[in-house]
N, C-alpha and C positions, 0 to 999 in steps of 0.2 A: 509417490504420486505428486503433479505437479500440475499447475496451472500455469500459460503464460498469458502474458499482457503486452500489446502494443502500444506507447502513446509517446506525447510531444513535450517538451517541456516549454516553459512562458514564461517573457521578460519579467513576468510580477511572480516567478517562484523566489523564495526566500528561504524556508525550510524553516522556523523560525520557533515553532510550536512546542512545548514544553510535552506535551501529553498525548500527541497524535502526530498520524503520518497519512496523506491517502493521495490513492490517484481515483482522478475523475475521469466521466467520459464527459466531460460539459467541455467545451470550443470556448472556453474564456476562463480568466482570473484577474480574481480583483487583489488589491495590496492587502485585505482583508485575509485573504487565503491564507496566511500562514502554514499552515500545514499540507498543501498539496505541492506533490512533487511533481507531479505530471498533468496533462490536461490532453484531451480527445483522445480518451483510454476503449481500445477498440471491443471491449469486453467488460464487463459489471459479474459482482458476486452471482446474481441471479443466472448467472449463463455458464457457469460450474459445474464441473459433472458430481452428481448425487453421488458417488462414492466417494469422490475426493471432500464435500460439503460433510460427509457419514463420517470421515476419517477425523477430519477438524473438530468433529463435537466431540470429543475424546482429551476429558482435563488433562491427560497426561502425553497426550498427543505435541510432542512440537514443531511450530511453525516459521518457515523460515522465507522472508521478504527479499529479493534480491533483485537489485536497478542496476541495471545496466544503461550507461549512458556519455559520448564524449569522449570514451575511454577508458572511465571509471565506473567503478563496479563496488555497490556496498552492499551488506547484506544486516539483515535485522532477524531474531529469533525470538519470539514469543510461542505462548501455548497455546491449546483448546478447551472451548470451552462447548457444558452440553447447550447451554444457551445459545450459540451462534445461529443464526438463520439463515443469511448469503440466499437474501432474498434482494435487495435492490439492487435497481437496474442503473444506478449513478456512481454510484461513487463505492472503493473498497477502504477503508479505515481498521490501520492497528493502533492500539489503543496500549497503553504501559500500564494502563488503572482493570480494572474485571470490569467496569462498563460495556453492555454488550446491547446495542439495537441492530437494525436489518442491514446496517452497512459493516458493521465489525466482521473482520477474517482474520482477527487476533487479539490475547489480552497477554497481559505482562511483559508488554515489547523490551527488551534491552535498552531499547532507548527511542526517543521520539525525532520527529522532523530536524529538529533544534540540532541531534545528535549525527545524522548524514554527513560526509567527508563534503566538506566546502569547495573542496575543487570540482567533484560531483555536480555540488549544488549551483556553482556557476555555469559550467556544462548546460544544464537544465535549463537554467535562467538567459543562456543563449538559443535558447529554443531546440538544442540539440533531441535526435529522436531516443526514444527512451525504452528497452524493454525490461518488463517486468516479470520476476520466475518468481508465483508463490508456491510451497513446494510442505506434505505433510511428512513427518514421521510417527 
């Protein structure tokens, strides 16, 4: 099962963040964002189909992040958790720690923002468009 995502990348991506990753559907970024890869993300957890949201609450369930963008293409795997919610409507965030509020669609990421291929994250950071496949096992 798989979700995708549409969105943009923004001169203030950096990718920078030690512990998180997410795209937003917010039309802006501040230098603060460190950890958003993309911005006017045409989809939020909340707009997820209930089976695929059923599949993800599953600790042994895993989840695998994949951006496409520029040319390049990275992917991230983490697991499920029964805590997830993929209830808001802003922003999806994977997390490398078991931290889990309404924006979490993953814990125990492989790695965070920080860890994205840099040629990627330039890509992004030239506003290149950006698609997103979250995708469960």
């Amino acid at each position: 099962m798989e979700e995708v995502i549409r969105a943009s990348g923004h001169e203030n991506v950096s990718a920078e963040h030690a512990s998180t990753f997410e795209v937003t559907t917010d039309d802006y970024l501040t230098p603060a964002g460190d950890c958003i890869l993309a911005v006017e993300a045409d989809r939020a957890p909340a707009d997820f189909d209930p089976a695929f949201v059923e599949a993800c609450r599953d600790r042994e369930a895993t989840i695998a992040f994949t951006i496409e963008a520029g040319g390049y293409t990275e992917t991230v795997e983490g697991r499920g958790d029964p805590d997830l919610e993929f209830t808001n409507e802003r922003s999806a965030v994977g997390r490398t720690s078991d931290y889990v509020d309404d924006r979490t669609i993953m814990n125990g990421a492989a790695f965070a923002a920080e860890g994205f291929d840099r040629d990627l994250v330039e890509a992004l950071a030239d506003g290149a468009e950006a698609t997103v496949t979250i995708s469960v096992e």
